[in-house]
C-alpha positions as CSV (number, residue, x, y, z in Angstrom):
1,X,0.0,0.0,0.0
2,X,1.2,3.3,-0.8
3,X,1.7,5.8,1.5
4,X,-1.1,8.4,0.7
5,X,-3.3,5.1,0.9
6,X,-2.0,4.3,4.0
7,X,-3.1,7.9,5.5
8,X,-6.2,7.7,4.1
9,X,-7.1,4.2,5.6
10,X,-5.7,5.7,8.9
11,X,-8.0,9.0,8.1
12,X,-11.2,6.5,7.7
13,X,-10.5,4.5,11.0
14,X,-10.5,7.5,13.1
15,X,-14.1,7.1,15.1
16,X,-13.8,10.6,17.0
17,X,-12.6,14.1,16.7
18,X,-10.8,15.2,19.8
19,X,-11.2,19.3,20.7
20,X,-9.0,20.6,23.5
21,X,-11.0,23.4,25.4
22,X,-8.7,26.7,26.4
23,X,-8.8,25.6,29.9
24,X,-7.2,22.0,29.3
25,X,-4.8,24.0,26.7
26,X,-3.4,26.1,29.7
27,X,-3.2,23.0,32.5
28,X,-0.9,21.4,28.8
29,X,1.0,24.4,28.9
30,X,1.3,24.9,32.8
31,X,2.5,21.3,32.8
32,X,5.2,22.0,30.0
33,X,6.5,24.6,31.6
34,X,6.8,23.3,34.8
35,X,8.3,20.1,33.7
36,X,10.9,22.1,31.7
37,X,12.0,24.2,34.6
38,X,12.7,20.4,36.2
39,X,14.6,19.4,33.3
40,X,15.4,20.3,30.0
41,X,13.1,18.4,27.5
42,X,11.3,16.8,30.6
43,X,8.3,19.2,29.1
44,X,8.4,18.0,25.9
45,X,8.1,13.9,26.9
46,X,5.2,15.0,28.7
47,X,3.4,16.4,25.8
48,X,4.6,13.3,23.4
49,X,2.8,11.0,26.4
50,X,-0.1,13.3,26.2
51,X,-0.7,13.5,22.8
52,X,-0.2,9.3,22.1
53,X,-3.0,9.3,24.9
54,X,-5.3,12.0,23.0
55,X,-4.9,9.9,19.8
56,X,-5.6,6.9,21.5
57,X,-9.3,8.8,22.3
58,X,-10.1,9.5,18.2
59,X,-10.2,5.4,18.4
60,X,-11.6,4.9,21.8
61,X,-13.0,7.4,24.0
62,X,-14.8,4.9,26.3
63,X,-12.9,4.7,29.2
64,X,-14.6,5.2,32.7
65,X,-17.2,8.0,34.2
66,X,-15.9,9.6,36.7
67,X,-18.1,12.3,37.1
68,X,-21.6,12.0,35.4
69,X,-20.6,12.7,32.0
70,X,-16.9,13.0,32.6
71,X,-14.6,10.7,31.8
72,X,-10.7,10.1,33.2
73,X,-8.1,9.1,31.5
74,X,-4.6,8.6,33.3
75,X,-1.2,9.0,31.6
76,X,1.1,6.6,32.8
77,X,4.4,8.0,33.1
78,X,3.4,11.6,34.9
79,X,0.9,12.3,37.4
80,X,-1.8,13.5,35.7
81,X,-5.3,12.8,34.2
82,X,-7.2,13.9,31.0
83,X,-11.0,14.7,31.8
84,X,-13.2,15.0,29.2
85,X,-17.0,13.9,27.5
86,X,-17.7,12.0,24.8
87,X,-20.4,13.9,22.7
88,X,-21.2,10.4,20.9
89,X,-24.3,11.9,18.6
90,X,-21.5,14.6,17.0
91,X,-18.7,12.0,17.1
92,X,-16.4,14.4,19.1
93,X,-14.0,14.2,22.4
94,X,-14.1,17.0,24.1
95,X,-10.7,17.8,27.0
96,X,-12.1,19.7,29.9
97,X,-8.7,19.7,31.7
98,X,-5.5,17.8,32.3
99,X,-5.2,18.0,35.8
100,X,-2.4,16.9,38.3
101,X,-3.6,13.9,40.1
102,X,-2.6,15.6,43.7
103,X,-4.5,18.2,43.4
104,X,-8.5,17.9,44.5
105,X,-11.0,17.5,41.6
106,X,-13.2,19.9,43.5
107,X,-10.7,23.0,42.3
108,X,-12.0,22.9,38.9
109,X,-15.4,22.9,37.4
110,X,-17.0,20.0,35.4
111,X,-19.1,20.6,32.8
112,X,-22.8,19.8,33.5
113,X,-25.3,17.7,32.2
């Protein structure tokens, strides 16, 4: 198979379209930069863990309700969580907040419904 083939096969075997709200944008970019103050590039392995994680919801968004109609997803190698709602009807993910597993849920607020 050729490689614009391949894309395209890819392209039809996506189920979901992932939207990161501005909140969970700032909590990525809080994260980065707090990781890269650590270490140099520490920030940047973050973000690749993130983002295999929010590919991993454009095939599979299903994981378990935390919260009503919110969802938790935990990355493995850092401390933190992805919240977000499947909107199945419109075929979309949408990322409330990627939030720091020590801190309390009850600082930020959940979408209702």
């Amino acid at each position: 198979m050729e490689r614009g083939a391949q894309a395209d096969q890819v392209q039809k075997e996506v189920n979901f379209e992932v939207i990161i709200l501005p909140t969970a944008l700032q909590d990525v970019q809080d994260a980065v930069d707090y990781y890269d103050e650590q270490s140099i590039g520490l920030g940047e392995k973050f973000e690749a863990e993130l983002n295999e994680f929010l590919i991993a919801l454009e095939f599979n968004p299903f994981f378990q309700n935390r919260y009503e109609t919110v969802r938790c997803l935990p990355l493995k190698k850092f401390p933190f969580m992805v919240h977000f709602s499947v909107m199945e009807e419109d075929r979309r993910v949408l990322v409330h907040a990627v939030f720091h597993t020590s801190l309390s849920p009850k600082s930020w607020k959940r979408p209702k419904g």
